[in-house]
C-alpha positions, 0 to 999 in steps of 0.5 A: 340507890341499889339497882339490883336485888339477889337472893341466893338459896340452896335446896336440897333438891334435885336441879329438875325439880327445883326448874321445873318449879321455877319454869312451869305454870302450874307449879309457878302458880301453886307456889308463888302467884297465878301465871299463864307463863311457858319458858319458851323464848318471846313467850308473853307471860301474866302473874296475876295476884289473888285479889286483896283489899288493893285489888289484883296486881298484874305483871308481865313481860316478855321471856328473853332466855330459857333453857334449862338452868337459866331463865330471863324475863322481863317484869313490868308492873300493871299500871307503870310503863317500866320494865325491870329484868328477872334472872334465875340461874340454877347450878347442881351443888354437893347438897343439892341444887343453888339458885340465884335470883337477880332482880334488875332495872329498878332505877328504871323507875323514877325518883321515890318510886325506885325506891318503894318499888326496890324494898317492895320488890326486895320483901316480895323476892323474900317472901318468894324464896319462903314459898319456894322453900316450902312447895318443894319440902311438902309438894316435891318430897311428897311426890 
């Protein structure tokens, strides 16, 4: 089983803007989902989803590196035991800014739960990056 997921993107955006999207609370949660959440080494942080018709989901962990460029979290779902690592990593390019976002650990999960969690995990990191996407073509250029 495949026990990463990447997403690389690149915006045509300034590297601080894209960070700041990525490491603030208040544009995390414009964007992407609630978060109390500070890019600040062995912060504990909470995404808290907006409720639907399966309830909320709640996920948090621990920061394990931040400083400007690269940012390292744990990811533990609400409910599970079982910690996955997320890792941004920010690089100024000639057009703009690349991200890459790595999603690991997910063979942490037992049998056929890796799996389900791999491809929901794979459709939500997707759906993240189309979000980002767009709070930085409205909201950023806006500003």
């Amino acid at each position: 089983m495949n026990d990463v997921i990447t997403k690389e993107k690149v915006f045509n955006h300034p590297i601080d803007k894209v960070w700041d999207a990525i490491s603030k609370a208040e544009e995390i949660s414009t964007w992407f989902i609630q978060a109390d959440f500070k890019a600040q080494k062995g912060y504990q942080y909470t995404f808290t989803s907006e409720p639907n018709e399966k309830g909320c989901t709640t996920i948090s962990g621990t920061v394990k590196e931040a400083h400007p460029y690269v940012l390292v979290y744990t990811w533990i779902v609400a409910d599970t035991n079982v910690e996955t690592t997320v890792t941004w990593k920010l690089e100024s390019v000639a057009d703009g800014t690349k991200l890459h976002l790595e999603h690991s650990g997910i063979s942490n999960y037992e049998g056929d739960t890796a799996i389900a969690m791999f491809e929901s995990f794979n459709g939500g990191w997707e759906s993240c990056i189309n979000g980002l996407t767009t709070y930085l073509k409205q909201e950023v250029n806006a500003g």
